[in-house]
C-alpha positions in Angstrom: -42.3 -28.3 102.1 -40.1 -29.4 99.0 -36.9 -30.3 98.9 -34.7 -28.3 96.7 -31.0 -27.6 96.0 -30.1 -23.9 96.8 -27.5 -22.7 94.3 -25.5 -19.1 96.0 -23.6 -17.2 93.4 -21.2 -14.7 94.4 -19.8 -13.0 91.2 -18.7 -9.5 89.6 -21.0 -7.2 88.7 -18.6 -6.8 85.5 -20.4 -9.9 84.1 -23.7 -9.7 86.2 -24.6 -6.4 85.8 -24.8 -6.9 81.7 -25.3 -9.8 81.2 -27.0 -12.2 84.2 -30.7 -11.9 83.9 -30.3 -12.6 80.1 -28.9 -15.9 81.2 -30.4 -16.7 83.7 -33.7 -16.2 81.5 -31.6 -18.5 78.4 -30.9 -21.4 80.7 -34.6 -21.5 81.9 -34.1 -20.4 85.3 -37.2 -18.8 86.5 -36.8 -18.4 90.4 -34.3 -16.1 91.5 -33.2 -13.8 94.2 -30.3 -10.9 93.1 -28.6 -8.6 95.8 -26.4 -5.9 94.5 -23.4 -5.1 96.0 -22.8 -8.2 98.1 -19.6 -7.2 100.2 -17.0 -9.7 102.1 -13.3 -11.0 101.6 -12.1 -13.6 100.1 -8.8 -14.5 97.4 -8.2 -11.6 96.1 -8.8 -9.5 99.4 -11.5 -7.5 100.7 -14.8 -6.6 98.0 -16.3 -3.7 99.1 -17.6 -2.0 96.3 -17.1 1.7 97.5 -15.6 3.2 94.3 -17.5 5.3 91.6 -17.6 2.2 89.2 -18.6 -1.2 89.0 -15.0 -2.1 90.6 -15.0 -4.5 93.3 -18.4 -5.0 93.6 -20.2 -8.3 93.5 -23.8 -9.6 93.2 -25.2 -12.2 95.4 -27.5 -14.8 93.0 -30.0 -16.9 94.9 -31.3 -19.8 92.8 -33.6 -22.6 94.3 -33.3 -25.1 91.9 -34.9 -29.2 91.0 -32.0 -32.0 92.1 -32.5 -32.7 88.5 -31.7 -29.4 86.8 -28.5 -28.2 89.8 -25.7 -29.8 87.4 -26.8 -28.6 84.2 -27.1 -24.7 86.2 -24.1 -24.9 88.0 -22.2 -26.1 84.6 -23.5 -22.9 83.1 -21.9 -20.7 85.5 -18.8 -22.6 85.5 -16.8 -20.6 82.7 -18.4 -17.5 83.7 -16.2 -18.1 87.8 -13.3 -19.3 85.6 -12.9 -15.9 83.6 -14.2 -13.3 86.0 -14.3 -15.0 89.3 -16.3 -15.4 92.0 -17.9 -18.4 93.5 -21.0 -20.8 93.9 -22.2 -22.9 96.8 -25.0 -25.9 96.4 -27.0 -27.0 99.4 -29.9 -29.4 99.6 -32.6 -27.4 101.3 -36.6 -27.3 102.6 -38.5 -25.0 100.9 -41.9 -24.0 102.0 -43.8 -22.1 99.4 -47.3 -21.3 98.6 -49.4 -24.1 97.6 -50.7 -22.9 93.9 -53.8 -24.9 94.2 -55.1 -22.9 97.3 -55.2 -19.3 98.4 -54.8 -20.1 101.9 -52.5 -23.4 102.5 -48.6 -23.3 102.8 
């Protein structure tokens, strides 16, 4: 296992849905989940995303990142939670992953 530093995004799809994956490609970031339409409550009430548009709804951003490289991500997102909202939580985590070297070892 390697030990990594989870970085969870919760923000609009206003900014996500246009503009994300370009930046996410930009700042180097290669490994990353996305789920659309992430629901919940928080400041500004309940996000549910049931309307014909993109209001209220939010996209969940999974990014398992090196120790070394979390600040430099999580400044990047920074401005983007201070305009449009949103919010982003850092954990240190174990990740197991397929060893590259080997077809058959974890």
């Amino acid at each position: 296992m390697t030990t990594v530093d989870k970085i969870e995004l919760i923000i609009p799809s206003a900014y996500a849905q246009h503009r994300l994956i370009a930046k996410l490609d930009e700042w180097g970031i290669n490994g990353y989940s996305i789920i659309r339409e992430a629901i919940g409550k928080g400041r500004s009430g309940i996000q549910q995303g049931d309307l014909p548009a993109d209001v209220g709804r939010s996209w969940y951003i999974i990014i398992a990142s090196e120790t070394s490289r979390t600040k430099l991500i999580v400044e990047e997102f920074r401005p983007i939670i201070s305009r449009y909202g949103g919010i982003c939580l850092v954990t240190s985590v174990n990740m197991l992953i397929k060893d590259a070297n080997s077809e058959d070892r974890y």
